[in-house]
N, C-alpha and C positions, 0 to 999 in steps of 0.2 A: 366634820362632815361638810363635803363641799356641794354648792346647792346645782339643781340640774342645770346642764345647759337650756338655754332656751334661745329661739330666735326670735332677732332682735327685730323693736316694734316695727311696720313699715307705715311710715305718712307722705304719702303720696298726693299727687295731683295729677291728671291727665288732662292735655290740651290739643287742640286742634281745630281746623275750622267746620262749620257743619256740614253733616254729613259725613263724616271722618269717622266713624266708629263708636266715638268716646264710648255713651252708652252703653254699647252692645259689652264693649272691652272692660267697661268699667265691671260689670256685673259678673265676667268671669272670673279677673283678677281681683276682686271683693270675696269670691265666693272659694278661691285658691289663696290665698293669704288669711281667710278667716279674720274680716276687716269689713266694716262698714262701707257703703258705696255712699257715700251722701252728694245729692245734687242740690244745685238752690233749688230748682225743681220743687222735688220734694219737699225739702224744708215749707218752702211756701206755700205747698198745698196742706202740709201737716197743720201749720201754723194758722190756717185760715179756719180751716176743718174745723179743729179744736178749739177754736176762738178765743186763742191766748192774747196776751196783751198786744203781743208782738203783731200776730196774725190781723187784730182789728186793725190797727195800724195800718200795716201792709196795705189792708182791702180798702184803706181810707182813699189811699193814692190808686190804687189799681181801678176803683169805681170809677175815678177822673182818668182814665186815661194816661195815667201819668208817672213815670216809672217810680219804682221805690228809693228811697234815697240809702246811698251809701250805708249808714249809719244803721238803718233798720234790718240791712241783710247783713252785714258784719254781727250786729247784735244774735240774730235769728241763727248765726253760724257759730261766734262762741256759745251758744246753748246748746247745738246740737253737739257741739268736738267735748261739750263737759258732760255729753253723755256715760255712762259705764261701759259700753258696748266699743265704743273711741277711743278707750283708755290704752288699748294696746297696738293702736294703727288704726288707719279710716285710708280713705280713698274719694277724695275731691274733685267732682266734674261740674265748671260751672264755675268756680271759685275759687281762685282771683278773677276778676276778669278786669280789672284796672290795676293801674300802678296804686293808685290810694288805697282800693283793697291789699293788694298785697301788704302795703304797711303794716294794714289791720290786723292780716293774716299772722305777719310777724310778731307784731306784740303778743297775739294771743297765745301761741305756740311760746314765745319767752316767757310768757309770763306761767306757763304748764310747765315751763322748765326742758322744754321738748322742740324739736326742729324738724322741719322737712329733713328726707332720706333722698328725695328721688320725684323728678317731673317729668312725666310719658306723653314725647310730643309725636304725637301722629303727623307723618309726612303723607300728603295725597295731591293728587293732579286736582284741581280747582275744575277744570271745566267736565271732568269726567265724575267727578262730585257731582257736579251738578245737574248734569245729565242724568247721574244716579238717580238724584235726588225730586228730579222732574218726572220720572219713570214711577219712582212710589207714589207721589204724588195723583199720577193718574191711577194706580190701582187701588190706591186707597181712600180718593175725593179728596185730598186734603188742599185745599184751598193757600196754604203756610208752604205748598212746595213748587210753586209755579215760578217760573224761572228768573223771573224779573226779584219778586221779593226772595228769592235763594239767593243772587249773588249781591242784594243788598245787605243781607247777614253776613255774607263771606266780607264785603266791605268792613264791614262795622265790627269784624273781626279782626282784621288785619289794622284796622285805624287806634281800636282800644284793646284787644286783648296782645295782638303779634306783640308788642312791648314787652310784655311780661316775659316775654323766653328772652331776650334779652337779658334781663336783671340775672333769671333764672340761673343763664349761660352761664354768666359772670361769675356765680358761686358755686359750679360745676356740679348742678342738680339737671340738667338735662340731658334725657337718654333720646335719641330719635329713633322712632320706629315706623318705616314702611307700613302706611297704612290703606296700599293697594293691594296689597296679598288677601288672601282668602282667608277668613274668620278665623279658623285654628291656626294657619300659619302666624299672623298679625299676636293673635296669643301669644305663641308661642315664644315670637320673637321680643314680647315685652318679657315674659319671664326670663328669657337667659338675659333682657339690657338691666333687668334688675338683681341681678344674680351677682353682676358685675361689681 
């Protein structure tokens, strides 16, 4: 008796810079693959919430001002990818976002016996991002969208994370996808680059 087909697991990562969708994307292609959306985000609010080891940790540096060190979000990400929920595909926004992470990312995934499938790099015009993004900004008060501190993210995107498509490229895990189309098109067009 031969056992059922089934398809096969997907581990994913989505990148681009902010304002680019990830999010929005992440949670439908999480929710169509039947796959975890995990962001450090979350993780770090999960982790603090609950006041695991990891979480006091985190808040030790986050009280100072002061970001979390490598070692403590790599940590906080193989606990979450050795969830049961993971075991069949997950979906990473957030994570790599250095070349040293990615190392991490790599051991963890070798040492699961398991590899990335596929990294979904959203393409977007930078200043129409940001204009987006200065637009919500004012209907929402958000103080985090004001244009000067927007394109300093988009900097410090392009300075530590753009490297990682890079590497990416190089072992033919990046699919690009337009991510100036409208919500269901931008979908759309990630499910047939991963179909591919």
């Amino acid at each position: 008796m031969t056992a059922p087909d089934r398809t096969p697991a997907r581990r994913l990562l989505i990148v681009g810079p902010p304002g680019a969708g990830k999010g929005t994307q992440a949670a439908r292609i999480a929710e169509a693959l039947s796959i975890p959306a995990i962001s450090t985000g979350d993780i770090f609010r999960a982790n603090v919430s609950r006041k695991t080891e990891l979480g006091v940790l985190a808040t030790s540096y986050m009280d100072k001002g002061e970001y979390v060190p490598d070692e403590v979000t790599n940590d906080m990400v193989a606990d979450r990818l050795s969830q049961a929920d993971a075991a069949d595909g997950f979906l990473l926004d957030g994570y790599p976002r250095t070349l040293a992470q990615v190392d991490a990312l790599d051991a963890m995934l070798t040492a699961a016996g398991t590899a990335l499938d596929a990294v979904i790099l959203l393409q977007v015009d930078l200043d129409e991002v940001v204009a987006r993004l200065v637009q919500r900004g004012k209907e929402q008060g958000r103080a985090d969208d004001a244009e000067d501190t927007i394109r300093r993210r988009i900097d410090v995107y392009a300075e530590q994370t753009a490297p990682l498509v890079d590497v990416y490229e190089q072992r033919g895990l990046i699919r690009r996808v337009d991510g100036m189309a409208s919500i269901d098109e931008v979908n759309a067009a990630i499910m047939e680059a991963l179909a591919r």
